[in-house]
N, C-alpha and C positions, 0 to 999 in steps of 0.2 A: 681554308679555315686556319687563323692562326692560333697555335697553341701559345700558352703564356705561362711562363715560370715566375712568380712573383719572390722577392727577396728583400727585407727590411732590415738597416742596419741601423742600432742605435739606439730605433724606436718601437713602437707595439704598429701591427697592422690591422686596421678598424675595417670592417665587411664596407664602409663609406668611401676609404681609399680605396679596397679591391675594388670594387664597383667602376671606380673615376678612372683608376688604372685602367681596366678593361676595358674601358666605353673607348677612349682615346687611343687602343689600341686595336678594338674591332673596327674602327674610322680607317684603319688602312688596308681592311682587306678588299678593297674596291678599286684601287691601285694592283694590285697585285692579283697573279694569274689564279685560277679557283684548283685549277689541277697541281698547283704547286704544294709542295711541302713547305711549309715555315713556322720558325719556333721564335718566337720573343723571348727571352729571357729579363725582366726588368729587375734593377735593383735601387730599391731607394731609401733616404737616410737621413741623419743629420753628418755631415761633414766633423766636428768637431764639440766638443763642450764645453773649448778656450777664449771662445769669443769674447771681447769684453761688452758687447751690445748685441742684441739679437741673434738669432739662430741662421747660420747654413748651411741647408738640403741642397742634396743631390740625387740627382735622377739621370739614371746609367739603363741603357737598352741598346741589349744585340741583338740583332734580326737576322737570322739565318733560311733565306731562300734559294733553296735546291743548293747548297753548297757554299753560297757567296757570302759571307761576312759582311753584314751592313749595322753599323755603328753609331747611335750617339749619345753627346753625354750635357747634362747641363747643372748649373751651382746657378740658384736663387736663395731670399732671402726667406719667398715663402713656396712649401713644397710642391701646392697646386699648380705655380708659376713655372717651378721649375719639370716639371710633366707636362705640363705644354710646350715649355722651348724644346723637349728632348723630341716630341710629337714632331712637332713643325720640321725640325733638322729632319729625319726619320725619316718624314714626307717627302723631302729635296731629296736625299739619297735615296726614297726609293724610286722617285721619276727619272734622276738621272740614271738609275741599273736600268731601268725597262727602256728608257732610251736608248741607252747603248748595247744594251741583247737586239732590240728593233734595228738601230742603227747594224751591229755585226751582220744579223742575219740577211738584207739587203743589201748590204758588201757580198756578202758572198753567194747571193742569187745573180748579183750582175756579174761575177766573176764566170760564173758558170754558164751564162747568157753570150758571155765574150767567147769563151770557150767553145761554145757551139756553132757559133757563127764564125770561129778563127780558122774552125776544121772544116767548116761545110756540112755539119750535120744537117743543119735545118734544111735546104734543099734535096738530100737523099731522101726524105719521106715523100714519098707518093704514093697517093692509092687510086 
């Protein structure tokens, strides 16, 4: 289950955005292992209120599973847009972490496989 810390800058947060936040942010715990700890932190905003034509938001989310810092961030014109890019990014990093915990851990089953078979273990077990 991921926990979610919600943070608005700039702007008022309407139960309509928590809501949209949270849907797009429960969408990733299906990726991600169930016995894990992880915390989302999101923060989102208006950029600036120098523009001389329309508004830009930004949508900032760190995802922290069992330790690892996963990261991203995105600037659109409109702020639902930009909660989806940061979604999407979010998704990529977090396929590429679980692949490469998969990838490590089968590195080092076959290291250990080499290892048994470099000493001869495997052949001393008889019953």
């Amino acid at each position: 289950m991921i926990n979610i810390s919600l943070k608005t800058t700039g702007m008022g947060l309407t139960p309509a955005l928590r809501s949209y936040v949270e849907d797009k942010m429960k969408g990733l715990e299906k990726f991600i292992d169930p016995s894990y700890q992880v915390k989302a932190e999101v923060e989102i905003g208006q950029t600036t209120h120098r523009h001389q034509s329309g508004n830009i938001f930004r949508c900032e989310v760190n995802l922290t599973i069992q330790g690892d810092l996963i990261r991203a961030v995105s600037q659109q014109e409109d702020l639902y847009a930009a909660i989806d890019v940061a979604k999407d990014e979010l998704l990529d990093e977090v396929r590429k972490h679980k692949d490469k915990k998969t990838k490590n851990t089968r590195r080092g089953a076959r290291l250990f496989k080499e290892l048994i078979r470099r000493f001869g273990f495997d052949k001393d077990v008889k019953e």
